[in-house]
C-alpha positions, 0 to 999 in steps of 0.5 A, a space after each residue: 500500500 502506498 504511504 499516501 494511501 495509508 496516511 488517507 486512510 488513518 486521517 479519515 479514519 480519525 475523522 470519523 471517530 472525532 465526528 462520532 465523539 462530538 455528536 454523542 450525547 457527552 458533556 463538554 469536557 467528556 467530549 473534548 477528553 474524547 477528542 484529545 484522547 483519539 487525536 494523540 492516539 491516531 498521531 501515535 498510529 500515523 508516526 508509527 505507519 511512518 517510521 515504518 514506510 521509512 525503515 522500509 525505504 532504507 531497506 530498498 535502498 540499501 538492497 539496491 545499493 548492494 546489487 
């Protein structure tokens, strides 16, 4: 999969769950601990994605570096 695809795909999917958190029936302060909660948690998805695709990448390189 394409880092871009997969960066879309974590970024709607934090969308969706930040939308899901404002319309349910919480109060204020529960809804923006929600929202706090799904947002450090989707960042901590996408930099671990990253540190994927990039240790991936080095790979590539040094395997074709090698040939």
């Amino acid at each position: 999969m394409k880092s871009r695809t997969v960066i879309a795909l974590l970024a709607g999917a934090a969308v969706g769950a930040v939308l899901g958190i404002l319309l349910a029936p919480d109060k204020g302060e529960e809804s923006r601990k929600k929202v706090k909660k799904t947002a450090e948690d989707c960042i901590d998805k996408v930099k671990e994605k990253l540190s994927n695709l990039k240790k991936e990448k080095e790979e590539n390189v040094e395997e074709s570096e090698e040939e």
